[in-house]
MDTraj code that builds the backbone (N, CA, C; nanometers):
import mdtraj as md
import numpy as np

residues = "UNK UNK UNK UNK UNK UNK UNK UNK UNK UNK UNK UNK UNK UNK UNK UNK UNK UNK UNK UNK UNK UNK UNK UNK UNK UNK UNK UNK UNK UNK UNK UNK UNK UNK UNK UNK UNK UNK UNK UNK UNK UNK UNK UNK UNK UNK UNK UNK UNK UNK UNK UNK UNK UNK UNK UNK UNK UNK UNK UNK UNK UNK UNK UNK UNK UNK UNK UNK UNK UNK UNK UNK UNK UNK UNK UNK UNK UNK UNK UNK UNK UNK UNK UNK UNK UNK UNK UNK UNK UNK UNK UNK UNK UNK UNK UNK UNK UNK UNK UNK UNK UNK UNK UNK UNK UNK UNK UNK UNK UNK UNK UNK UNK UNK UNK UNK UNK UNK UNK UNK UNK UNK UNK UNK UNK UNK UNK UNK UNK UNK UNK UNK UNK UNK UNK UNK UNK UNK UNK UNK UNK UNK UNK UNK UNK UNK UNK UNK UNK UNK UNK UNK UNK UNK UNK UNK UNK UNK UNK UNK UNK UNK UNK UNK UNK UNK UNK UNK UNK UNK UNK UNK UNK UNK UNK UNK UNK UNK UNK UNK UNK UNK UNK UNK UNK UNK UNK UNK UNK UNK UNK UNK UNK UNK UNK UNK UNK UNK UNK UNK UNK".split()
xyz = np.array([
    [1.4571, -0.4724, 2.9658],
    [1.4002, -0.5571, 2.8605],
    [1.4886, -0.5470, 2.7359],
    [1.5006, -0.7037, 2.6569],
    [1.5558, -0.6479, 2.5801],
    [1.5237, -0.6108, 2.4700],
    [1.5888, -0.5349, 2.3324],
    [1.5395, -0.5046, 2.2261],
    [1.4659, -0.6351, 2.1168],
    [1.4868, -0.7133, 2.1549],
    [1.4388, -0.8040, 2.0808],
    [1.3546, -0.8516, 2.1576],
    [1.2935, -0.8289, 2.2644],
    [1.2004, -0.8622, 2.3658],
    [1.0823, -0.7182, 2.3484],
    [1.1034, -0.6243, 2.3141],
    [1.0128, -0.5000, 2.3237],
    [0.9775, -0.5803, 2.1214],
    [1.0852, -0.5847, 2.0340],
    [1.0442, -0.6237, 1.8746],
    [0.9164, -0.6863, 1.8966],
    [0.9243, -0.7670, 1.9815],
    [0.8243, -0.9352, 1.9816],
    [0.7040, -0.8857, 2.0499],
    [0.7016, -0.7971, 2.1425],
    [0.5815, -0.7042, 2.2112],
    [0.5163, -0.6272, 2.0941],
    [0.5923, -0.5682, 2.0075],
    [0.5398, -0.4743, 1.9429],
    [0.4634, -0.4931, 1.8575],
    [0.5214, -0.6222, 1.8139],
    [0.4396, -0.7236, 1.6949],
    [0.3027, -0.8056, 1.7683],
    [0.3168, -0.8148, 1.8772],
    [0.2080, -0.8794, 1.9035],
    [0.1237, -0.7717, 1.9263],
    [0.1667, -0.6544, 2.0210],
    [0.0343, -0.6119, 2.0458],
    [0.0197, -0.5537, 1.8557],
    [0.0622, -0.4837, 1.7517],
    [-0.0107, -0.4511, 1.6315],
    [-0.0588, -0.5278, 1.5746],
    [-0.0353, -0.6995, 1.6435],
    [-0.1594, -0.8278, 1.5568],
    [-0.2838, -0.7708, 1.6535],
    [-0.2504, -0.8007, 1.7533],
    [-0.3905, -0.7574, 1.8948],
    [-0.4824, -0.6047, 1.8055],
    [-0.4317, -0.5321, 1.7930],
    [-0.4712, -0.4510, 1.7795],
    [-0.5382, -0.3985, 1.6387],
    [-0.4708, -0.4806, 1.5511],
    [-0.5493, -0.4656, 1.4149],
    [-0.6971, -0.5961, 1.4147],
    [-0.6398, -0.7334, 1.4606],
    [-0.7643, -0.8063, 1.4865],
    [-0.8850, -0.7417, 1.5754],
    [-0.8441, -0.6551, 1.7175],
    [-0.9893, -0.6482, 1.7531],
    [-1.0331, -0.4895, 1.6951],
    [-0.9504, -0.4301, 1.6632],
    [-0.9989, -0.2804, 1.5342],
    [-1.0561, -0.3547, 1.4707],
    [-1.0569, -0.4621, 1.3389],
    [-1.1409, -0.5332, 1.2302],
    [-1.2464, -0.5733, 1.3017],
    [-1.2715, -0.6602, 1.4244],
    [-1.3586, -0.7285, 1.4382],
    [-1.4532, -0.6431, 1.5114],
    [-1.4287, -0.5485, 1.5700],
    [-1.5315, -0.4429, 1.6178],
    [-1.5810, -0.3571, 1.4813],
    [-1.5041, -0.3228, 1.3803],
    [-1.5481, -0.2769, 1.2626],
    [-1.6893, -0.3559, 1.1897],
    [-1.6113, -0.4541, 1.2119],
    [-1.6914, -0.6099, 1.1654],
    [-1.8537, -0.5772, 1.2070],
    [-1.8276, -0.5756, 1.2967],
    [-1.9582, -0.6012, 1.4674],
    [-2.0490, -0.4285, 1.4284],
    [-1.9748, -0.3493, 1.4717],
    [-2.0490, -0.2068, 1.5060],
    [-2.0046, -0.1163, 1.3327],
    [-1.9036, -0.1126, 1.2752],
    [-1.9225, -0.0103, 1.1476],
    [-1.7918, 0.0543, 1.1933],
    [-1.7239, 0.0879, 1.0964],
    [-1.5751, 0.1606, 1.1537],
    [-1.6388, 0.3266, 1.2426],
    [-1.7170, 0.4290, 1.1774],
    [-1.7766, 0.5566, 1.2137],
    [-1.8238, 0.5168, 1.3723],
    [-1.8474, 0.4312, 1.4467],
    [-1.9253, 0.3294, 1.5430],
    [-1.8473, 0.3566, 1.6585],
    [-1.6760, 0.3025, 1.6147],
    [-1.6604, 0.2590, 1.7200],
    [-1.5230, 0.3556, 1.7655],
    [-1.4234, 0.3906, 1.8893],
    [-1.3810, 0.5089, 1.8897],
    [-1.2608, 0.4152, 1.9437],
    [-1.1358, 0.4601, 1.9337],
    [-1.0208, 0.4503, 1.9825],
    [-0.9872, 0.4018, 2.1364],
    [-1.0888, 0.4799, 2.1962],
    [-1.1300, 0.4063, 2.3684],
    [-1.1890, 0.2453, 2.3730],
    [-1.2617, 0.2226, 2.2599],
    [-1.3252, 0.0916, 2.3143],
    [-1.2322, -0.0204, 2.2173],
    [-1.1386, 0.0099, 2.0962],
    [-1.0521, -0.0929, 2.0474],
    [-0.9181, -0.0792, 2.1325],
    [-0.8888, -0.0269, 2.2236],
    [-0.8217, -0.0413, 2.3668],
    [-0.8963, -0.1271, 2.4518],
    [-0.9872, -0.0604, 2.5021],
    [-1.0613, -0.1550, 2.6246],
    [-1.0376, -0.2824, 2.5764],
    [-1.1239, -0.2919, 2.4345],
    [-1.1558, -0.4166, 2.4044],
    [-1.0152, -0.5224, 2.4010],
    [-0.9237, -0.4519, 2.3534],
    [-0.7632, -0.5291, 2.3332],
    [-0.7065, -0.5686, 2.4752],
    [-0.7548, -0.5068, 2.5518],
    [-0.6906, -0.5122, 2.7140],
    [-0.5513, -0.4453, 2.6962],
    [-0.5332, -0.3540, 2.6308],
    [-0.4382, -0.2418, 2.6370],
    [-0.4558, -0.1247, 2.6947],
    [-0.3312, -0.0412, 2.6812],
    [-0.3686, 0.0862, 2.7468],
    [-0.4038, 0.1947, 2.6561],
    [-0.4866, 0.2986, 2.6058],
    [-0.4844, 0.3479, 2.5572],
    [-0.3015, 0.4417, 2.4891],
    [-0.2398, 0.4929, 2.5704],
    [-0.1310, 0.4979, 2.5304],
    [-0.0164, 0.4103, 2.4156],
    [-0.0592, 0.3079, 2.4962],
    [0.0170, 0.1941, 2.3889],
    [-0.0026, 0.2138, 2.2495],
    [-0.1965, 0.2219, 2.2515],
    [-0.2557, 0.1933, 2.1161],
    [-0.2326, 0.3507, 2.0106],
    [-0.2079, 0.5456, 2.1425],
    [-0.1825, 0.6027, 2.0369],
    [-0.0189, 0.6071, 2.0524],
    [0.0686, 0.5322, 2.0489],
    [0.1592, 0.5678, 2.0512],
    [0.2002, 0.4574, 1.8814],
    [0.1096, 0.3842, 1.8639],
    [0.1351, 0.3360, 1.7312],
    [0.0169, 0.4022, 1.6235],
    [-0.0908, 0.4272, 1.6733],
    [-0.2093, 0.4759, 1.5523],
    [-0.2662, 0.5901, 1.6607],
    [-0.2053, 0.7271, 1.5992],
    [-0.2020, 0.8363, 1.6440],
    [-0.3612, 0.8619, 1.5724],
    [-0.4453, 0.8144, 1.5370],
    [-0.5612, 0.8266, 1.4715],
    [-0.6718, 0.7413, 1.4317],
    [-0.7871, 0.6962, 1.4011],
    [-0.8281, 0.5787, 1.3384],
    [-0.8261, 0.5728, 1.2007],
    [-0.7747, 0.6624, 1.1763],
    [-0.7894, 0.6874, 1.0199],
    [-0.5992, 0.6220, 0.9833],
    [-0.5381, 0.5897, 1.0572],
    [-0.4093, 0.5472, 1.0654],
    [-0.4548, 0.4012, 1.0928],
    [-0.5088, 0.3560, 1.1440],
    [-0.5283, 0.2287, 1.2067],
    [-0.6103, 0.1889, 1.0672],
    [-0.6892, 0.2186, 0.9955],
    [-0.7299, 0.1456, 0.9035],
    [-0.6638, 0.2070, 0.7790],
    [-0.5964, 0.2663, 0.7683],
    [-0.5053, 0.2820, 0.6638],
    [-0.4000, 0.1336, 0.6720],
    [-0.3307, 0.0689, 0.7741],
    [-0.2803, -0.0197, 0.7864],
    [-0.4111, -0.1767, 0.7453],
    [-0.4972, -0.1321, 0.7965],
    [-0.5650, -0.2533, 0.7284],
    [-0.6011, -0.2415, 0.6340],
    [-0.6061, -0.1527, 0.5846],
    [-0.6515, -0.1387, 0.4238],
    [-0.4863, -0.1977, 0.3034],
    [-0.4302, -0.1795, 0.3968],
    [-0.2725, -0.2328, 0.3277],
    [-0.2691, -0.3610, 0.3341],
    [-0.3108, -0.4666, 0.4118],
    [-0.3481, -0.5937, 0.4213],
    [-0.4226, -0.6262, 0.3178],
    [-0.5637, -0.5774, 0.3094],
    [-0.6689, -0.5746, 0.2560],
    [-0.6388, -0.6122, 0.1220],
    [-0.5923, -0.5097, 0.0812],
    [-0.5745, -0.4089, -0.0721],
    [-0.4414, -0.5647, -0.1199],
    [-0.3615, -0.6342, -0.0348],
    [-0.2387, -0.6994, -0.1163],
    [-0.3156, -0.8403, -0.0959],
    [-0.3892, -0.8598, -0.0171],
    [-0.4894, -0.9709, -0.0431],
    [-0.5623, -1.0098, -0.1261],
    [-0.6518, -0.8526, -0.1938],
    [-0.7224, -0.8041, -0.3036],
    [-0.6460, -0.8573, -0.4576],
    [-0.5072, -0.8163, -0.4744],
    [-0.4602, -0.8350, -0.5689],
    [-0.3635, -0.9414, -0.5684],
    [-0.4044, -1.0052, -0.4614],
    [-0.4147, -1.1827, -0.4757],
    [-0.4708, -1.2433, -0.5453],
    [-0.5799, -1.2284, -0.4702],
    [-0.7016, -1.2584, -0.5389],
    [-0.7586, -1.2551, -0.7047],
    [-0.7666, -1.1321, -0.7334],
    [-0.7611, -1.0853, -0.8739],
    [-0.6892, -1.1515, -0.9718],
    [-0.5114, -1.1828, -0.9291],
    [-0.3823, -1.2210, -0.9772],
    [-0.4281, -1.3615, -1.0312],
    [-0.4473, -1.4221, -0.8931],
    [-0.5261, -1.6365, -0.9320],
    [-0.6738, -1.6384, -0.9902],
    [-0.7554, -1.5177, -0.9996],
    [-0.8686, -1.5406, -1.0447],
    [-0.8333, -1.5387, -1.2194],
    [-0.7250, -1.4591, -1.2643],
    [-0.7293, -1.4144, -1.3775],
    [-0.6005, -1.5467, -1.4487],
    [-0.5425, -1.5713, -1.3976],
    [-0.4489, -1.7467, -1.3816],
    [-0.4869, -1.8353, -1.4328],
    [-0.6283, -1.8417, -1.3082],
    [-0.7109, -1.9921, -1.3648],
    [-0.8146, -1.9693, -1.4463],
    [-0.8750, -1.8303, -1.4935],
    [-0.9591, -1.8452, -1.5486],
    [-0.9209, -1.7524, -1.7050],
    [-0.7470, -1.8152, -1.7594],
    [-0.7168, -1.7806, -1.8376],
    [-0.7910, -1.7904, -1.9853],
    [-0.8160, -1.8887, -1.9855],
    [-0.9268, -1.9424, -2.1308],
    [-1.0598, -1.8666, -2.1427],
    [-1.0916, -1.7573, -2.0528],
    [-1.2020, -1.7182, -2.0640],
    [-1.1535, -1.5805, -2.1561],
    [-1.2862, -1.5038, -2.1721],
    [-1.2949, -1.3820, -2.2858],
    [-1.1732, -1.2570, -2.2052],
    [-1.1088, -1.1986, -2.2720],
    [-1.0777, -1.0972, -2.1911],
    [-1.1552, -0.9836, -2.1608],
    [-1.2952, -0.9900, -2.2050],
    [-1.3529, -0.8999, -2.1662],
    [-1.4646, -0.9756, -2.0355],
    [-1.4344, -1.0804, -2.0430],
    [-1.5113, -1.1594, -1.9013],
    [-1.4026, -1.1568, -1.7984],
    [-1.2933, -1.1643, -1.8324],
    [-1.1978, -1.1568, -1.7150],
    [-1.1551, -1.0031, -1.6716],
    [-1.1907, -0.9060, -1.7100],
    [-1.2027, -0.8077, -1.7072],
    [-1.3348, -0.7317, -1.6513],
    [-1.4404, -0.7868, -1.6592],
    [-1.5585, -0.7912, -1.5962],
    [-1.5198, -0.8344, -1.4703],
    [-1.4884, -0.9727, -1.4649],
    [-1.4015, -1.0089, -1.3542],
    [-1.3449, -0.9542, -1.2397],
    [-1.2702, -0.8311, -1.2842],
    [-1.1754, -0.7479, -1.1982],
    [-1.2529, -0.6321, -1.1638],
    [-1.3784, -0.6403, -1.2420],
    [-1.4533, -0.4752, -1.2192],
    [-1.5704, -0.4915, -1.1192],
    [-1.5846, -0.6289, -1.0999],
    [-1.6786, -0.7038, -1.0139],
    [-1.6177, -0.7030, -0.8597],
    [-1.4739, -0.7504, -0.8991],
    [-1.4204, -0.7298, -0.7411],
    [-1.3691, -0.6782, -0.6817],
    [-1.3634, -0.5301, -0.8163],
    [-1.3186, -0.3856, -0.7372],
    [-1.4182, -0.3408, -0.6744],
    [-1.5407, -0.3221, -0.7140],
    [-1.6911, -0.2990, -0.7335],
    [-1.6866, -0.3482, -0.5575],
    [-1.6982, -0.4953, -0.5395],
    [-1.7381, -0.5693, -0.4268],
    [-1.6358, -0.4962, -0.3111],
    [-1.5355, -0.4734, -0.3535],
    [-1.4092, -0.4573, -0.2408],
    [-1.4298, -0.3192, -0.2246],
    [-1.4809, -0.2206, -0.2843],
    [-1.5507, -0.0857, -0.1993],
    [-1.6498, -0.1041, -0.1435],
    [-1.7305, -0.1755, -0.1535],
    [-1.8755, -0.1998, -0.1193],
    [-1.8205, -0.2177, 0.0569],
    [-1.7849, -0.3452, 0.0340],
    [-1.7228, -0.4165, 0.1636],
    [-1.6332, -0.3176, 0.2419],
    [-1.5529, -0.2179, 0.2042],
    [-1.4859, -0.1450, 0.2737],
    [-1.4779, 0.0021, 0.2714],
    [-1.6172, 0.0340, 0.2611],
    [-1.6205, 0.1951, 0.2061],
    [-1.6315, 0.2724, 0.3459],
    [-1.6121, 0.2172, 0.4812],
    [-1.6443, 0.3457, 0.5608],
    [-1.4890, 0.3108, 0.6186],
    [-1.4013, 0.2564, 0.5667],
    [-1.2686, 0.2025, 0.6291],
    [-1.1539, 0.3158, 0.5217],
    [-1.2192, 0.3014, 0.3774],
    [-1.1474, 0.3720, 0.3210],
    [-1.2101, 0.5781, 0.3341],
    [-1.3522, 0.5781, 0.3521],
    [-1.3446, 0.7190, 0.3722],
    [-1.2668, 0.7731, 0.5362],
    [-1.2534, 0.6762, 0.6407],
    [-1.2056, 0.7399, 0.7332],
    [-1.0638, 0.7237, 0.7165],
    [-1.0301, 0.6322, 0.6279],
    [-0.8560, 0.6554, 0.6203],
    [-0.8456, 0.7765, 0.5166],
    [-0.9157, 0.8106, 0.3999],
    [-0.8910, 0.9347, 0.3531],
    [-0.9256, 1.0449, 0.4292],
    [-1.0002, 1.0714, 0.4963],
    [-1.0123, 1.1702, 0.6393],
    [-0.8698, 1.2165, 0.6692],
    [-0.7923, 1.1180, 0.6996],
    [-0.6767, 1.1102, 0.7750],
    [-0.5492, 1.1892, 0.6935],
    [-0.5744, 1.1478, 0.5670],
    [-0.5018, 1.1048, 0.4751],
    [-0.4580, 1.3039, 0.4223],
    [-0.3577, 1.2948, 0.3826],
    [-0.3156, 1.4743, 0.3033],
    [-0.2075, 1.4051, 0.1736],
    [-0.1630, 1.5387, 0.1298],
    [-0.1647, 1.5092, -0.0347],
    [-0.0116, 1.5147, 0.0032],
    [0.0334, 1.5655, 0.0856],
    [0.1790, 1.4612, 0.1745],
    [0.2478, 1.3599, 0.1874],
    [0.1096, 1.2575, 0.2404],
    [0.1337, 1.1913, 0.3250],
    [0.1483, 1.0412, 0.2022],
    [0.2716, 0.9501, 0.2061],
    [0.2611, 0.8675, 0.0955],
    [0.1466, 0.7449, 0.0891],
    [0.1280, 0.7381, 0.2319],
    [0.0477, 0.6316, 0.2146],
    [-0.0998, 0.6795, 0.1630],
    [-0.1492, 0.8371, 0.1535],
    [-0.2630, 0.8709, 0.0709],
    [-0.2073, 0.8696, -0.0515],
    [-0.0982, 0.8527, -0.1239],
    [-0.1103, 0.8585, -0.2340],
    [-0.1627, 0.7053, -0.3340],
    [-0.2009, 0.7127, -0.3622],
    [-0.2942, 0.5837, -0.4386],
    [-0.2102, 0.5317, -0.5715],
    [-0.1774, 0.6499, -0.6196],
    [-0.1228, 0.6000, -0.7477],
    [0.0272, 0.5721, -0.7584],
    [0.0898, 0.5006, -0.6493],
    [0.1640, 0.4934, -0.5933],
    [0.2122, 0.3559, -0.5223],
    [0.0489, 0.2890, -0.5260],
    [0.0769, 0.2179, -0.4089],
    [0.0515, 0.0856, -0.5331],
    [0.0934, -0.0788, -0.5178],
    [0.1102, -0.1689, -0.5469],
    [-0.0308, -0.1868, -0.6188],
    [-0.1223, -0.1614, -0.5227],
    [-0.2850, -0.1878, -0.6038],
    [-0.3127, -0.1332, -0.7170],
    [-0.2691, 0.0009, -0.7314],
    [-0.2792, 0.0872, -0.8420],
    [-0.2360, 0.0380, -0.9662],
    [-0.0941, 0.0505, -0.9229],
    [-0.0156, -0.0516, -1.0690],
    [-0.0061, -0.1233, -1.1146],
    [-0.0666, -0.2499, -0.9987],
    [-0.1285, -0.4374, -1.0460],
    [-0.2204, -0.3776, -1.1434],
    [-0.3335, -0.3425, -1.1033],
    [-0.4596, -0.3448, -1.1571],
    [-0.4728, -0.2576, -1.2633],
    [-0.3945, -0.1550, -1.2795],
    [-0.3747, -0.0668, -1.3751],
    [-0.3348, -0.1200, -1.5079],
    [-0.2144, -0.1961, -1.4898],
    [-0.1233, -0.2936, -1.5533],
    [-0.2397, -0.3897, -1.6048],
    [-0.3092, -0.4476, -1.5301],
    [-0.4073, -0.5598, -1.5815],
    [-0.4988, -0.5507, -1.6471],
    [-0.5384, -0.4661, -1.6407],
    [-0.6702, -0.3883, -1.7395],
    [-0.6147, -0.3558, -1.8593],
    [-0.5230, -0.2710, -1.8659],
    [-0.4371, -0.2348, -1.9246],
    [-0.4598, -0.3600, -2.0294],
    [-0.3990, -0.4857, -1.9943],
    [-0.3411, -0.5523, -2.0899],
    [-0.4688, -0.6777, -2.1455],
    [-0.5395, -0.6554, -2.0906],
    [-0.6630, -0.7292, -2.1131],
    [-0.7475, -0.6234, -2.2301],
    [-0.7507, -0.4871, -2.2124],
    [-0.7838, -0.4006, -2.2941],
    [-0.7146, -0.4779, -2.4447],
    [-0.5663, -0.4450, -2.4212],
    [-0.4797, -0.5021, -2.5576],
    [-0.5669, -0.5896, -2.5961],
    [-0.6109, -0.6861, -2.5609],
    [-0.6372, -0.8309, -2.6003],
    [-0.7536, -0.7907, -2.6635],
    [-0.8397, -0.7041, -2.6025],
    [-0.9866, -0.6901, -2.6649],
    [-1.0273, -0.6043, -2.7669],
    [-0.8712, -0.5037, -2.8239],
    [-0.8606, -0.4236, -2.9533],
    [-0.7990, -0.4992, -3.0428],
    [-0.6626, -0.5896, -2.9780],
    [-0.6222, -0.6774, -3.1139],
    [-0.4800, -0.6460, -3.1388],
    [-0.3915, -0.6985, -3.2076],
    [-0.2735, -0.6356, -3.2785],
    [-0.3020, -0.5050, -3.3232],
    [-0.3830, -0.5053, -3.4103],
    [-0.3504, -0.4022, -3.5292],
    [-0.4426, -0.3392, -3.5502],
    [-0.5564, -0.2673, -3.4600],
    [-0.6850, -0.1681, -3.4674],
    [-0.6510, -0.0559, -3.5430],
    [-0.7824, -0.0188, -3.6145],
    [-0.7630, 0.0939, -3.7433],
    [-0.7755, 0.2394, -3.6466],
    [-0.8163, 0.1977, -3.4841],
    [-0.8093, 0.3828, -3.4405],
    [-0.7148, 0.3343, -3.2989],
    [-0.5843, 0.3336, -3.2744],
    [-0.5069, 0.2646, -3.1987],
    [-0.5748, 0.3320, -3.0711],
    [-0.5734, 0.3085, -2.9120],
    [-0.5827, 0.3659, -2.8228],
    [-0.4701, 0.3538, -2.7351],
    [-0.4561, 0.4247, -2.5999],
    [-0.3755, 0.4088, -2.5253],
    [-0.4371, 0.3655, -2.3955],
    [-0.3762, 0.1645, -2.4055],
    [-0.4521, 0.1590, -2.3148],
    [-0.4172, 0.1390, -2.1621],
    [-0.2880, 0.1952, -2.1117],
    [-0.2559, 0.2243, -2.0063],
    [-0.3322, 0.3717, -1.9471],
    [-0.3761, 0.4948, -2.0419],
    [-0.4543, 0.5924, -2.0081],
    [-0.5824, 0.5534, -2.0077],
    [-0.6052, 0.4790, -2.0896],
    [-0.7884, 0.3945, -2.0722],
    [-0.7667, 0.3396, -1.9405],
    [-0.7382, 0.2655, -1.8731],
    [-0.6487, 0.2192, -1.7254],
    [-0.7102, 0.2621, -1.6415],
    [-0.6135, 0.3626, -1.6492],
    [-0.6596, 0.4759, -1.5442],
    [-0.7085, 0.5506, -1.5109],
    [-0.7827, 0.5788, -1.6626],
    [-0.9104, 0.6629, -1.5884],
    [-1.0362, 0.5611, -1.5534],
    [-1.0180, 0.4868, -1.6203],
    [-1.1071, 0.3455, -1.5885],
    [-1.1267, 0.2909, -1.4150],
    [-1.0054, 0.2770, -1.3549],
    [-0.9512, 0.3399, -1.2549],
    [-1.0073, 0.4575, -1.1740],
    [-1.0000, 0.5478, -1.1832],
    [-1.0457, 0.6545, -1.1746],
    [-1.1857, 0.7094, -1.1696],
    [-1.2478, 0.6328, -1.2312],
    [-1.4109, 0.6628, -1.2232],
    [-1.4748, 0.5915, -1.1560],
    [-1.3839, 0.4488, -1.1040],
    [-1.4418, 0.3840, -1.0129],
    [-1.3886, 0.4047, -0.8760],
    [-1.3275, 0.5574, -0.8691],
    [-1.3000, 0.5975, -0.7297],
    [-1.3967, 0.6061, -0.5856],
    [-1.4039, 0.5867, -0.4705],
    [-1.5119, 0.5787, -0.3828],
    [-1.5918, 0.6812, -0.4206],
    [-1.6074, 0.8055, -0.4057],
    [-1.6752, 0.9132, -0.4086],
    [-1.7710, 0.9154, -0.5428],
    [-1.6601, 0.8929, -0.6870],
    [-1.8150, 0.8794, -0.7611],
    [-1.8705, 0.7016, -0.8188],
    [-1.8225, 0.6129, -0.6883],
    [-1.9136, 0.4887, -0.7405],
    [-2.0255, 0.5470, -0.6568],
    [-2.0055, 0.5602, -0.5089],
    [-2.1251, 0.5973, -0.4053],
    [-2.1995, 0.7378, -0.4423],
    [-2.1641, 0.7908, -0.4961],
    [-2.2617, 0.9170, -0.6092],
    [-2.3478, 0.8649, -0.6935],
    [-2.2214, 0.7349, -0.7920],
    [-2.4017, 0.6344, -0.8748],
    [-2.5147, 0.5716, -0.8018],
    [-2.4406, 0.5314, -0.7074],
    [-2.5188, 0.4401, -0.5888],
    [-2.6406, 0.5041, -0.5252],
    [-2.5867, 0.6085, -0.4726],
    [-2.6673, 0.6748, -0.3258],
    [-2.7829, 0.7817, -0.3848],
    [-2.6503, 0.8898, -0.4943],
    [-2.7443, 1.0025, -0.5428],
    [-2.8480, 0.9500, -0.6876],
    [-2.8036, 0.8889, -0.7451],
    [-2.8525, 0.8517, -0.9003],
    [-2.8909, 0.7431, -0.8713],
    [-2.9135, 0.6156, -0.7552],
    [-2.9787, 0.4845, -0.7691],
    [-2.9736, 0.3992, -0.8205],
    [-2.8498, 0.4112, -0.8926],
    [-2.7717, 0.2407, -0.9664],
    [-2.7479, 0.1315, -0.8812],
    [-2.7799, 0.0070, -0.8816],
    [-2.7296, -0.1239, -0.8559],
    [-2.6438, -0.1198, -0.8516],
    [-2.5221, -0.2158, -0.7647],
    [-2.3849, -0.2330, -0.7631],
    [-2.3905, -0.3302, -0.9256],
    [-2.5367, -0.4254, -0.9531],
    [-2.4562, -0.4966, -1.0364],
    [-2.5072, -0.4354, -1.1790],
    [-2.5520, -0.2929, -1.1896],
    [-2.6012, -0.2234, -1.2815],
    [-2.4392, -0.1245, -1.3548],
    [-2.4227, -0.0756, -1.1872],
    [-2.2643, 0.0193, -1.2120],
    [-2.1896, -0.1284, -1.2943],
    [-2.1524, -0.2722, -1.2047],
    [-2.0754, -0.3212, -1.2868],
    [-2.0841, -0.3634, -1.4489],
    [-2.1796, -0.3801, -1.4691],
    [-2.2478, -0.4078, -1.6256],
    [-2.2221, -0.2661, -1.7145],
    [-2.2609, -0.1702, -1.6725],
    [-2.1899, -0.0786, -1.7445],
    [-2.0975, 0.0052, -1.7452],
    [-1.9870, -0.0155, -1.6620],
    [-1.8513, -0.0276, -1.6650],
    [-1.8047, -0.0686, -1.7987],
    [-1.8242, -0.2559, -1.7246],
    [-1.7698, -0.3487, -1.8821],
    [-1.8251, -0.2930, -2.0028],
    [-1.9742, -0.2493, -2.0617],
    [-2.0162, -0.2061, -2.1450],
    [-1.9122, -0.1350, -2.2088],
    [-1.9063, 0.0022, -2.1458],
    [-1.8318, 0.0688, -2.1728],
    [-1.6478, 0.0540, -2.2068],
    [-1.6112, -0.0482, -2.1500],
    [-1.4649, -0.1180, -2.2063],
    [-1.4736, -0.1695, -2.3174],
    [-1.6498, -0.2633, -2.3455],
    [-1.6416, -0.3298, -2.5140],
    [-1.6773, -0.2350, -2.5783],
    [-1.7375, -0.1167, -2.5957],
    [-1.7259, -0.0274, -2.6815],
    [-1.6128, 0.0587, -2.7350],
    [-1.5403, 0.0417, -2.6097],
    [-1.3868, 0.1005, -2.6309],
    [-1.3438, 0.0117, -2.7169],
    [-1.3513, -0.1214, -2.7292],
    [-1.2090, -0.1546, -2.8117],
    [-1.2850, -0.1689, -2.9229],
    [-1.4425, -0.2130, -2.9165],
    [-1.5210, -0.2275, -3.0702],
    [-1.4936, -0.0788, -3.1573],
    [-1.5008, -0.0046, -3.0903],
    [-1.4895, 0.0962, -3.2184],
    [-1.3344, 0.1668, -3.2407],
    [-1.2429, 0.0905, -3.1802],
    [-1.0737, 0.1301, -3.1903],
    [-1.0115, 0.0231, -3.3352],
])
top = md.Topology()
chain = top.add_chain()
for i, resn in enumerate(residues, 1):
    res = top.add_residue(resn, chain, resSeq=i)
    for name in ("N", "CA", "C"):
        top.add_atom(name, md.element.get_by_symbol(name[0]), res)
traj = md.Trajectory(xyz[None], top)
């Protein structure tokens, strides 16, 4: 066979194989379903499937890389076209569909951090394209909502990120699960907390 004949195999079966991983995720819950049945289900051999995702926590680490540059698609044209709005509504904006995009993918991202060591680059987060879009964007929407010339300046690339940072999986699903906040309670006072930042800077 040739090498450009195994390329074209390889690519198809990792489309095969990330579509029916998602769509059994989809169907049963990522924790659900096991490495044996997104084989069966692919009509592959198990071998095939660990000889590319030595794990499931590897296999949705790759979809979460899809995911995540789709995500800040999204975000990128939402904030485009809906330039004329407040920067603290377009900023709400982004905290709404960070908010939504854990919601939607929180047992995809705890089994890829399972996987994941303080090694390994693709666990590193602050690192990866999502981090620094969105970091960057807040960031500069913050600017907009202190002004030129505020009498207590802040730094709002460190506002960012910890902003960032508090909306990490572990303690949104801590407001959620242990303390009983609304997803659209956490998002409301998020933003709260950004207009108080720049009102009193």
């Amino acid at each position: 066979m040739s090498v450009r004949r195994e390329r074209k195999d390889a690519i198809e079966h990792r489309r095969l194989i990330l579509q029916t991983a998602q769509s059994l995720f989809d169907e049963h819950g990522v924790h659900s379903v096991s490495m044996h049945q997104i084989a069966k289900t692919a009509g592959i051999g198990q071998a095939t499937l660990y000889r590319r995702y030595a794990h499931k926590g590897d296999l949705c680490a790759e979809l979460m890389e899809d995911y995540c540059q789709q995500l800040i698609e999204n975000i990128t044209a939402y904030l485009q076209i809906n330039v004329k709005l407040s920067p603290a509504e377009r900023l709400g904006g982004i905290i709404s569909a960070w908010i939504d995009a854990l919601e939607e993918k929180s047992e995809m991202i705890v089994t890829m951090e399972a996987r994941m060591d303080c090694d390994d680059p693709r666990g590193n987060f602050f690192h990866s394209d999502m981090y620094l879009t969105i970091r960057s964007q807040i960031a500069e929407l913050l600017s907009e909502m202190i002004g030129p010339n505020p009498p207590t300046p802040i730094d709002t690339t460190l506002t960012a990120h910890a902003l960032i940072c508090s909306m990490a999986p572990p303690g949104y699903f801590h407001l959620k699960h242990e303390m009983a906040y609304t997803r659209e309670q956490i998002k409301q006072s998020y933003l709260h907390m950004c207009q108080l930042t720049a009102q009193r800077s």
